[in-house]
C-alpha positions in Angstrom: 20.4 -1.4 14.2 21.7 -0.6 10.7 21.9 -4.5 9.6 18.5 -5.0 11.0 17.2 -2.0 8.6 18.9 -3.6 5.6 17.4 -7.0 6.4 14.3 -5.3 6.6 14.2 -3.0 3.6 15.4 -6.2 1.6 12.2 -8.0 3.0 10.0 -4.8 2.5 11.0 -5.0 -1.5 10.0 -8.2 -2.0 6.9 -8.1 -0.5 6.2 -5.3 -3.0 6.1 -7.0 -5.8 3.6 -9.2 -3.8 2.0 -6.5 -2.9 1.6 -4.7 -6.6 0.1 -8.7 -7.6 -2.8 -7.3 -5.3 -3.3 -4.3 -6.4 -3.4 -5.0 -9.9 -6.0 -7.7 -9.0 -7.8 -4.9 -6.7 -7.5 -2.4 -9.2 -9.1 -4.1 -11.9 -11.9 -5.2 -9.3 -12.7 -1.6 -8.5 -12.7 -0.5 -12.3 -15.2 -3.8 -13.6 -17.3 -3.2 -10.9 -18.1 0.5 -11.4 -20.7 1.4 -14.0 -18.6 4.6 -15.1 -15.4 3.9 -13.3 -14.3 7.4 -11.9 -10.7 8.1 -10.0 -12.2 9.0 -6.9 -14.1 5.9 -6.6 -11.6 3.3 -7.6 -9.3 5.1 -4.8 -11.9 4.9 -2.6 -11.9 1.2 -3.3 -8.4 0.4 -3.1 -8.1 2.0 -0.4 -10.0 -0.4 1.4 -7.3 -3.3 0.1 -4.7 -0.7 1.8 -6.1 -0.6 4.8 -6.4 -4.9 4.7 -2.5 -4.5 4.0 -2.0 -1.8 6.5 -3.3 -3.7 9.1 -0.7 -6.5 8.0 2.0 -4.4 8.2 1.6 -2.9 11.6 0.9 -6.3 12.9 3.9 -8.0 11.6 6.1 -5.5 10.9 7.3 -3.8 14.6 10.7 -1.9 13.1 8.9 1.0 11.8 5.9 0.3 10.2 5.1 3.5 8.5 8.5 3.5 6.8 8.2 0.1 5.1 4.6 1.3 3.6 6.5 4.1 2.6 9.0 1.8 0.7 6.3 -1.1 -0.2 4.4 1.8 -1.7 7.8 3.5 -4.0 9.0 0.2 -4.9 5.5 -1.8 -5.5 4.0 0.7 -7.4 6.5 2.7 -8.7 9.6 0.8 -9.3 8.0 -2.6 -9.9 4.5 -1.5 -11.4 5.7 1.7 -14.0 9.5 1.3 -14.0 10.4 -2.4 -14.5 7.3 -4.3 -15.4 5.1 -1.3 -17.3 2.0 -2.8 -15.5 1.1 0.3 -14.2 1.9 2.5 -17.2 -1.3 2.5 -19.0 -3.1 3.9 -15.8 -3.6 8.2 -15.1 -1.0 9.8 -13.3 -3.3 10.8 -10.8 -4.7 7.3 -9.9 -0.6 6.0 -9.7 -0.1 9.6 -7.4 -3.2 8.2 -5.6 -2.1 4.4 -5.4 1.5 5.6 -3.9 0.0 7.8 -1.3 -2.9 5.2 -0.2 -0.5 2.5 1.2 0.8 4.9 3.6 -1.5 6.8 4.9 -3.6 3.3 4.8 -0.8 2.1 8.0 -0.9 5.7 9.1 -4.5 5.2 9.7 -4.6 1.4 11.1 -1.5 2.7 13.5 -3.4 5.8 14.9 -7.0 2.9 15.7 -4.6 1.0 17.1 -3.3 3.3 19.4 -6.8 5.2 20.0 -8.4 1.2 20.7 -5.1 0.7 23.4 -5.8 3.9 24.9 -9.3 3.1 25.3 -8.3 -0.5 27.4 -6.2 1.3 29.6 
């Protein structure tokens, strides 16, 4: 169980810095496409990019899905997008609080209309 986790978080870092190549491009998106760009709009739509990425986690990811968004989240936009590469740096503190929450509860979300649309079959 252990080595599998290791494998997996090894996976789950590359595939943030993947992952933070698509948010930057969503990010901008949501700011040039907004009159007045405003925080609660551009989480609003990058949210909707996490819940495209959500839905790819849950699907391919069967470990513990909610934990590697956790992780993509930390690493991608943390560790890859304000601590090593400084892409992220020149953004509010709030919007990079909101961008590290999103990815999660993004999965958190898909999971639960997963479950509710299984249920529902049954």
């Amino acid at each position: 169980m252990s080595i599998d986790l290791v494998k997996h978080c090894a996976l789950w870092i590359v595939f943030s810095f993947f992952y933070l190549s698509g948010l930057e491009m969503a990010l901008v998106l949501a700011i040039d496409g907004q009159q007045d760009p405003n925080l609660v709009t551009t989480l609003v739509y990058t949210f909707l990019f996490n819940l495209l990425v959500g839905h790819l986690i849950s699907k391919y990811e069967k470990l513990s899905p909610l934990f590697s968004a956790i992780v993509i989240s930390l690493c991608g936009v943390f560790g890859f997008g304000y601590y090593f590469s400084e892409t992220l740096s020149g953004y509010s503190a709030e919007l990079i609080a909101g961008l590290l929450v999103s990815l999660p509860f993004a999965t958190y979300t898909v999971l639960q209309i997963k479950q509710w649309q299984a249920e529902k079959l049954d």
